[in-house]
C-alpha positions in Angstrom: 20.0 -0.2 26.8 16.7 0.3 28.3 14.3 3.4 26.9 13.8 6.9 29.0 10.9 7.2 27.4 7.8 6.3 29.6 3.8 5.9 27.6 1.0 7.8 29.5 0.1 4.9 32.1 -3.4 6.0 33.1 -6.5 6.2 31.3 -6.4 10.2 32.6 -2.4 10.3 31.1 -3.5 8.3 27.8 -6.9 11.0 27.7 -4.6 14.0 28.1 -1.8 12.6 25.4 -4.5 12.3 23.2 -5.9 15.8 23.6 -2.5 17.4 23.8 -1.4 15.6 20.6 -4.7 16.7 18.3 -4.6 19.8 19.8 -1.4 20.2 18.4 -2.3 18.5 15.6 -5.7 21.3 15.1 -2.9 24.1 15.8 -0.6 22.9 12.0 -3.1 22.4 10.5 -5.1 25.9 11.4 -1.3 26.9 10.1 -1.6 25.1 7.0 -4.6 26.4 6.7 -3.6 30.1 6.7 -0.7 29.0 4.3 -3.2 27.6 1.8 -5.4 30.5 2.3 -3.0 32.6 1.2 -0.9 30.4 -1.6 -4.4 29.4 -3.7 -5.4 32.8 -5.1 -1.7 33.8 -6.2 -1.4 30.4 -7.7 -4.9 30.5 -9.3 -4.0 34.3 -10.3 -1.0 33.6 -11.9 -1.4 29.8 -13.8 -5.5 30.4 -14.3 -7.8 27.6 -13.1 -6.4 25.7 -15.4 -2.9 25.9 -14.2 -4.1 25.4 -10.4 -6.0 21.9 -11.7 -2.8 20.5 -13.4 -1.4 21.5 -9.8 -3.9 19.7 -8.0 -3.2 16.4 -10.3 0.0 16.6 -9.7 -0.1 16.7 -6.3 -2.7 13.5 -6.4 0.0 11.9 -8.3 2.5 12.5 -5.4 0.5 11.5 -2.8 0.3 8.2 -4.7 3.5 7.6 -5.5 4.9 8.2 -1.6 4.4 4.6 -1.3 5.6 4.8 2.5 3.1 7.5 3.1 0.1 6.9 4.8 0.2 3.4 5.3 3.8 1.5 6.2 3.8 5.0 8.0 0.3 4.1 10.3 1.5 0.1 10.9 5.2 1.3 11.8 3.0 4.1 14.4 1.5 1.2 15.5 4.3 -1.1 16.2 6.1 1.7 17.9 3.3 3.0 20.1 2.9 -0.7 21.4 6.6 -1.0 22.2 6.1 2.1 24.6 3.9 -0.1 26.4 5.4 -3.4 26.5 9.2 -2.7 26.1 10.3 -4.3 23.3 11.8 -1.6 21.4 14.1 -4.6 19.7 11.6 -6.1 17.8 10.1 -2.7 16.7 13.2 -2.1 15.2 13.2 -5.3 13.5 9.9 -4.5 12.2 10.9 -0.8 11.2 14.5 -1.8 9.3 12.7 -4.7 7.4 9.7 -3.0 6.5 11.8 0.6 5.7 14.2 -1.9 3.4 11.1 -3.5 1.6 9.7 0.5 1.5 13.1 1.7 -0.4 13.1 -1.3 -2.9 9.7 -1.2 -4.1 10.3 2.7 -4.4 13.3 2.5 -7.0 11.8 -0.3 -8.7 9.0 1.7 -9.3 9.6 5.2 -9.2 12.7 5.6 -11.5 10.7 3.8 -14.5 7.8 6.5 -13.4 10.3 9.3 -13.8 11.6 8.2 -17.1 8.0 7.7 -19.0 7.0 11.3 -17.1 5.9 12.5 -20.4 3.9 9.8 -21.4 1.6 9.6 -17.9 1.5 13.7 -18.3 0.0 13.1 -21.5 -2.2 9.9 -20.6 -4.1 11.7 -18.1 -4.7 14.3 -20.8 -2.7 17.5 -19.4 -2.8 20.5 -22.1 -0.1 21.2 -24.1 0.9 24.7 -23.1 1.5 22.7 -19.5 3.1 19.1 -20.8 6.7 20.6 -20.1 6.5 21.8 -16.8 4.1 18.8 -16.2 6.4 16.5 -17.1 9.4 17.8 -15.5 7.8 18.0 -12.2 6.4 14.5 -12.4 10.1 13.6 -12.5 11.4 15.5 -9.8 8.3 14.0 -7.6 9.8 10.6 -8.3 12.9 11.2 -7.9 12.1 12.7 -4.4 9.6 10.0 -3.0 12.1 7.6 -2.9 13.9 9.7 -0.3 10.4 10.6 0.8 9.3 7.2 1.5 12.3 6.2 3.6 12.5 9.5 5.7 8.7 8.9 6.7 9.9 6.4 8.8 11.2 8.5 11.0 8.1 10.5 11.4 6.5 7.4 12.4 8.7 7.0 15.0 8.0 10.7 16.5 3.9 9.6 16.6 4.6 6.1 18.1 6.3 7.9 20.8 2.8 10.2 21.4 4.6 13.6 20.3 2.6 14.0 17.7 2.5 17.6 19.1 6.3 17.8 17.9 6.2 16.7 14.8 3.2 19.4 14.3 5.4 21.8 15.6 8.5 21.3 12.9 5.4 20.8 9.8 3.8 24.2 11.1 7.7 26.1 10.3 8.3 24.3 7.0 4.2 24.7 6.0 5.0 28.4 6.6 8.8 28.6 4.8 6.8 26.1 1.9 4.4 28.4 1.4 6.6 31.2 1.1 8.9 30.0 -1.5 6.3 29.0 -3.7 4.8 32.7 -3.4 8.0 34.5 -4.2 8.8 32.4 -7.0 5.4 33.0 -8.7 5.2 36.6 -7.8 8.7 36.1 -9.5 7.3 35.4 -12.7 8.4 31.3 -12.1 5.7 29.0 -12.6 4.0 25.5 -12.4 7.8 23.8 -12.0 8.6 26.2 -10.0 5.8 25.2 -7.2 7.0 21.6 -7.9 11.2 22.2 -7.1 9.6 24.1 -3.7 7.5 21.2 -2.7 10.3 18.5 -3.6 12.8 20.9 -1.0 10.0 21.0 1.9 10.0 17.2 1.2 13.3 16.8 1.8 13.4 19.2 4.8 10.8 17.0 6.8 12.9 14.2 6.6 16.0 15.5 7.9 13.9 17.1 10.7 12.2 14.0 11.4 15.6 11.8 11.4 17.4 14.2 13.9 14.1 14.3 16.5 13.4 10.5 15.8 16.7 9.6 17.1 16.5 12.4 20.1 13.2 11.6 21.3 13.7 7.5 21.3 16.8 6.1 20.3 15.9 2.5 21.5 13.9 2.5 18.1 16.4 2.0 15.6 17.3 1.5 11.8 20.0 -0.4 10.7 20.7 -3.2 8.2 21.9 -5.8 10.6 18.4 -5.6 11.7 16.6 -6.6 8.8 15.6 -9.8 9.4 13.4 -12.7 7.6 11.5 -13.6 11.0 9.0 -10.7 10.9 8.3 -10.5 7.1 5.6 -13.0 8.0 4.0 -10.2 10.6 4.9 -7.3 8.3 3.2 -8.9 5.0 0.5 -9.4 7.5 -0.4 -6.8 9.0 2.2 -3.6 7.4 1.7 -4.9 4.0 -2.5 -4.8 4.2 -2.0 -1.4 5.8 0.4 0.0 2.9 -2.4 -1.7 0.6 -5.1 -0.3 2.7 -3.1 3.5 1.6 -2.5 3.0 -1.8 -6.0 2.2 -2.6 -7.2 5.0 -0.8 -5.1 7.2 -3.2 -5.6 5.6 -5.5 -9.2 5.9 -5.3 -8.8 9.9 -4.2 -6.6 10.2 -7.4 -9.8 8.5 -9.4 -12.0 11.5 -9.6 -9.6 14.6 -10.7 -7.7 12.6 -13.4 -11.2 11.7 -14.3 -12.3 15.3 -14.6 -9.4 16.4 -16.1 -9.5 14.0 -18.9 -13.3 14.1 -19.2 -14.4 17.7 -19.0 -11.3 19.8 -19.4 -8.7 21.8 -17.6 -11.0 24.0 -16.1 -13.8 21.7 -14.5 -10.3 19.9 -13.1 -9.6 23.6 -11.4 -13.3 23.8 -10.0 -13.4 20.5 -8.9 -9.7 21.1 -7.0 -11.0 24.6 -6.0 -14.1 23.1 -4.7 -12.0 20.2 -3.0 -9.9 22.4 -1.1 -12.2 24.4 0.3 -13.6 20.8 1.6 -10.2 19.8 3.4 -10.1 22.7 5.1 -13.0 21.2 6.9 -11.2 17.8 7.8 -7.5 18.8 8.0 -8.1 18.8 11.8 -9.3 15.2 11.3 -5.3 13.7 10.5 -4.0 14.9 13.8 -7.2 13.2 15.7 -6.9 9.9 13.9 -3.2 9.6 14.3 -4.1 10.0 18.3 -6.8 7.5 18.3 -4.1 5.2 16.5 -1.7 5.2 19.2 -3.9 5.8 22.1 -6.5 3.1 21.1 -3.0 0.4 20.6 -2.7 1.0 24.6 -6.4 0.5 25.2 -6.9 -2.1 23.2 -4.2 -4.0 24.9 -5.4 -3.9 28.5 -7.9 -6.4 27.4 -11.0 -4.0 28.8 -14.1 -4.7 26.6 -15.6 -2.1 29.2 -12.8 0.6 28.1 -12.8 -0.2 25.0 -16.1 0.5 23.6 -16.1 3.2 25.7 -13.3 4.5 24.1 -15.1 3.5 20.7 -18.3 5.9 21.4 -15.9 8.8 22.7 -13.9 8.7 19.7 -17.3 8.6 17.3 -18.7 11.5 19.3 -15.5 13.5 18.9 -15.5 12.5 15.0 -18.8 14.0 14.3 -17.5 16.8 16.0 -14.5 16.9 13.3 -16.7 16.5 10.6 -20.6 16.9 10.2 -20.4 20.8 12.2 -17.9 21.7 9.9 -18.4 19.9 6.7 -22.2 21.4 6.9 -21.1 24.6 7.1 -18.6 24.3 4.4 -21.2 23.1 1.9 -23.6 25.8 2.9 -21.4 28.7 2.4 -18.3 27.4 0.0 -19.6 28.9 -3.1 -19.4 32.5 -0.8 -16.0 31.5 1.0 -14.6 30.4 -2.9 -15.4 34.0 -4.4 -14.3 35.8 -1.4 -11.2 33.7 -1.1 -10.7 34.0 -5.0 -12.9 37.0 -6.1 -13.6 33.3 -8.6 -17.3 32.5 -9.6 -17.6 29.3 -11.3 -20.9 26.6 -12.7 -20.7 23.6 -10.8 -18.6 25.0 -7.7 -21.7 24.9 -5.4 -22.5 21.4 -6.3 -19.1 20.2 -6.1 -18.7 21.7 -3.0 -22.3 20.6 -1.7 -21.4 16.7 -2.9 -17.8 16.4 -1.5 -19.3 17.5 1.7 -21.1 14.5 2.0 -18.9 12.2 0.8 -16.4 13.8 3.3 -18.6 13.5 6.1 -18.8 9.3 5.2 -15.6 8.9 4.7 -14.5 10.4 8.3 -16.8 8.3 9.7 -15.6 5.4 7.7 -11.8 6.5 8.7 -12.4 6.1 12.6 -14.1 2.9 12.1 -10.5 1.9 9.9 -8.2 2.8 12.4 -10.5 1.5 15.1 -10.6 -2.1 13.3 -6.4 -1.7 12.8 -6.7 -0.8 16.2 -7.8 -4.8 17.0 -5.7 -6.3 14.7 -7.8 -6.3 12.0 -6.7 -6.4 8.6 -9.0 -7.8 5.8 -12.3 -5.8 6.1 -10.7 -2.0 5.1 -9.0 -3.2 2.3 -12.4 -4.7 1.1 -14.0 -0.9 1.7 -11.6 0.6 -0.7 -11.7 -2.0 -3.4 -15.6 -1.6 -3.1 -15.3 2.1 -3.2 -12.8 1.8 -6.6 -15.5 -1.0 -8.3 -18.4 2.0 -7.8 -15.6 4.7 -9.5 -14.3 2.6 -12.3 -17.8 1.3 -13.0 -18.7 4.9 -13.6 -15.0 5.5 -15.8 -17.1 4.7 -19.1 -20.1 6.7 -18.6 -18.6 9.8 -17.4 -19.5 11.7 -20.1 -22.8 10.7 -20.5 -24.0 11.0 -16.6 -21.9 14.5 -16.3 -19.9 16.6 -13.8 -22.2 16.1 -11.0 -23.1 12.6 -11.8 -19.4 11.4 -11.9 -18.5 13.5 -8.4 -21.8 12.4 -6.8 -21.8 8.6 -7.7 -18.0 8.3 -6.7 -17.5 10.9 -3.9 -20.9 10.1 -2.0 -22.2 6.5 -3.1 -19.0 5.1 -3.1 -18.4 6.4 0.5 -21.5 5.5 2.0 -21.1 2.3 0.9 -18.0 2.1 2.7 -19.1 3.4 6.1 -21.6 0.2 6.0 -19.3 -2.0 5.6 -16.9 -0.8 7.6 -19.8 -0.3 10.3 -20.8 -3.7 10.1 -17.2 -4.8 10.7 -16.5 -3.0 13.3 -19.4 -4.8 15.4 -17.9 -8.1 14.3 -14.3 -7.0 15.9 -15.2 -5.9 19.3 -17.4 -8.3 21.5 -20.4 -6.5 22.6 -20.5 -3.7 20.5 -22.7 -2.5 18.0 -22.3 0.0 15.6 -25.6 -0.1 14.8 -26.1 1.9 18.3 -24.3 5.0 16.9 -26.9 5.9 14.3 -29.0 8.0 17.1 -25.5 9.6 18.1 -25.3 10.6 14.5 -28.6 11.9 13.6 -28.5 14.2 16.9 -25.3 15.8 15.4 -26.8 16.3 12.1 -29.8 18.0 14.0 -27.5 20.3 15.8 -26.0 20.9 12.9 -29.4 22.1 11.0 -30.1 24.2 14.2 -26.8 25.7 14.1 -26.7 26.6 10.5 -30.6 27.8 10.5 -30.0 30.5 13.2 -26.8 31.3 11.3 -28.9 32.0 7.9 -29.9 35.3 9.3 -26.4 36.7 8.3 -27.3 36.0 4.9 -30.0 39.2 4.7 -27.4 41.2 6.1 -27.9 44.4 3.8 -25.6 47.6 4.6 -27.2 51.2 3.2 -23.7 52.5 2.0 -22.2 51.3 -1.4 -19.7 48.4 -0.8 -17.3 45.8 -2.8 -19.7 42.6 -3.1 -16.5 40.4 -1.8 -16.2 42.8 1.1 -20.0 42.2 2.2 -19.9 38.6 1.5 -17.1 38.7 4.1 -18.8 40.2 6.4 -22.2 38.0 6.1 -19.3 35.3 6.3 -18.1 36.2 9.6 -21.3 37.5 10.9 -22.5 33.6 9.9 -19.6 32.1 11.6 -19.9 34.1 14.9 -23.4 32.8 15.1 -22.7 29.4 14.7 -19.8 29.9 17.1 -22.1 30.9 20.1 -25.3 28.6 19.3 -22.5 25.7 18.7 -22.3 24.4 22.5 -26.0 25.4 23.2 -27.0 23.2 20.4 -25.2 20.3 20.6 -26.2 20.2 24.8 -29.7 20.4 23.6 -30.0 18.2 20.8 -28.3 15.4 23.6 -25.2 14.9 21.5 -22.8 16.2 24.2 -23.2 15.5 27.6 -22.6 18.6 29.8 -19.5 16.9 31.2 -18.1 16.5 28.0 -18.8 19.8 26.6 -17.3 21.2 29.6 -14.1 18.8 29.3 -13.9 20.0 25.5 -13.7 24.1 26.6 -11.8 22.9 29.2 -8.9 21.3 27.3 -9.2 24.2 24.5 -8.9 26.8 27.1 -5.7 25.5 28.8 -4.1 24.7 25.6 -4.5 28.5 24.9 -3.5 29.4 28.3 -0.4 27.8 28.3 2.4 30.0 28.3 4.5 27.0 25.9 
């Protein structure tokens, strides 16, 4: 049966899916933004800083163990977004039942051993007593519910193969909300750590069901089924989905590296400042996901019309539009999360600014070094980014011994920003040697006129800072205001800044407001 699903067949269609599908993708996660910003102070008020770093490690831990999260999840987007193009929605469901069967075997042989030796790993990565119970009982309900995680994510890819993207945001923006909800009436409640854990596990579950009924609604020429796994694409899906799933579980792996680190090094409650400080961070690149998962599917079409012309130019728009994700807001958050954090938190903690300042650079690396990954998956590649991440582990597990001796800052610094930069470099350098004629090395200026625009931005916005009021008022209160007085500033010397500096044309900075203005306009 032949697909009534048609791909965007224009560069103008394939520009406008792109930019419908992260402007979805910025409206969840502006709603997962809200939910956090209201879910982090209960939960730090009720479990302590303490509580809410044991939290944050356990969430690291889940993102590790969903095995068919971010990678098996990208190559299966891939393999979907190409059949869109070509057709061939048989052998993409080849590829998906085979590589969703490998997905559910590797998860129960290694997540139900996981979930039986809960309490040891809770103990190994040195959680405090008065929290090993709940600890170890929500490490086993994680397991238990990636293996059904894992398979269901499938379905999800299917959804962003198809370029709605904008759909899927839709369904994560209801449960984000209902997620967030749960897990503040059950503390408020008097419920706790476990309690946040059975509420993640059931907004788990919900996505999956949700992603199964709209998979099958949107294109039901994908399909799963076991009469479709076959031995003739193994080959391709060792190749190519296997380097991507190892390409995800280093990159855990290696995000996992430096609050298990902390927690076991300095304590419970440098593990809360370091999460504290590290969400305050993501707020800054959640917008980031939604982007990259565009540039996956779009830049699969682009890169098969066989256009070196298109494609580079696709390359430099997609660059210009990172540094627009990342080095505005990323500065920003690193001069003014230590005032966001106690506003947020009415918390004051050592080492917050410095955190904060220090993942603020790594973050701004590793977006850069994220476009250039998906870009070189984009070609086929599939060597070079698992190379990044095992250089990126050598620089943290080098440190692993001498954590105590070079410190908090030392540890955060040498693994967060060296091991990052690092990574853009290579991943730089192999990005040249993929696409004929380009150069990466013809970014840089790009890059340093964003980073100027972003000094001139955040200067003029330093005048909210000596913002002084004559009447007596709560210091979080004036913070606030100094806050949003800072942010409006930025807000209107943003566009005038970037157009001088040269790092947006006028044409582009006019097709940004443009595409941001009907997408507010629109009545759906």
């Amino acid at each position: 049966m032949a697909a009534k699903f048609s791909a965007p067949s224009s560069g103008r269609a394939l520009t406008a899916s792109i930019g419908k599908n992260t402007l979805f993708g910025v409206g969840g996660n502006l709603v997962h933004i809200l939910a956090r910003i209201i879910v982090v102070p209960v939960m730090i008020r009720h479990l302590g800083l303490d509580g809410y770093g044991i939290w944050a490690v356990l969430m690291s831990i889940a993102a590790y163990i969903t095995l068919g999260g971010s990678g098996v999840k990208s190559a299966f987007q891939k393999y979907v977004a190409e059949a869109t193009g070509t057709g061939d929605y048989d052998r993409a469901s080849r590829l998906l039942s085979t590589g969703t069967f490998a997905v559910l075997a590797l998860s129960l042989v290694v997540l139900v051993p996981l979930a039986i030796f809960a309490h040891s790993l809770a103990v190994a990565v040195g959680v405090p007593k008065n929290f090993l119970i709940p600890a170890t009982r929500g490490i086993e309900f994680l397991s238990i519910t990636a293996i059904v995680a894992n398979v269901s994510q499938t379905y999800q890819s299917i959804l962003m193969g198809a370029h709605r993207i904008d759909l899927r945001e839709k369904l994560n923006v209801v449960l984000d909300l209902l997620n967030a909800a749960a897990i503040v009436i059950l503390l408020e409640a008097g419920f706790g750590l476990f309690s946040m854990v059975a509420a993640y596990c059931a907004y788990q579950l919900a996505c999956g069901v949700l992603w199964y009924i709209y998979a099958r609604r949107i294109l039901p020429d994908v399909r799963l089924a076991p009469s479709l796994v076959t031995r003739s694409v193994v080959k391709e899906l060792v190749r190519f989905g296997g380097s991507y799933q190892l390409v995800a579980m280093l990159e855990l792996l290696y995000a996992a590296i430096l609050p298990v680190a902390i927690l076991k090094f300095f304590g419970a409650n440098a593990a809360g400042v370091f999460a504290l400080a590290a969400r305050l961070v993501s707020f800054a690149t959640l917008i980031q996901g939604s982007y990259l998962q565009a540039i996956l599917s779009g830049g699969s079409l682009v890169y098969a019309s066989g256009s070196a012309e298109q494609i580079n130019a696709f390359i430099v728009k997609s660059f210009k539009a990172m540094a627009v994700l990342s080095v505005l807001p990323l500065a920003f958050i690193a001069l003014y999360g230590a005032k966001i954090a106690f506003v947020w938190t009415g918390k004051t903690a050592p080492f917050l600014e410095g955190a904060v300042c220090l993942l603020c650079a790594g973050s701004v690396c590793r977006s850069l070094s994220s476009l250039f990954r998906v870009l070189y998956r984009v070609s086929g590649g599939a060597v070079m980014d698992n190379a990044q991440l095992l250089l990126g582990l050598g620089v943290a597990l080098a440190l692993w011994p001498f954590a105590a001796k070079i410190g908090f800052y030392g540890l955060v610094g040498g693994v967060n920003v060296v091991g990052q930069f690092l990574g853009l470099i290579l991943m730089a350098a192999s990005l040249s040697f993929r696409f004929k004629g380009f150069s990466a090395s013809t970014l840089a200026p790009t890059l340093l006129r964003f980073c100027i625009a972003a000094a001139v931005i955040l200067g003029a916005s330093v005048v909210a800072l000596y913002l002084r009021l004559s009447w007596g008022i709560n210091p979080r209160v004036l913070d606030s205001i100094r806050l949003v007085t800072a942010g409006g500033i930025s807000l209107l010397v943003a566009v005038p800044a970037l157009l001088v500096t040269g790092s947006v044309s006028r044409s582009e900075a006019r097709t940004m407001l443009n595409s941001v203005s009907r997408k507010f306009a629109s009545p759906g």
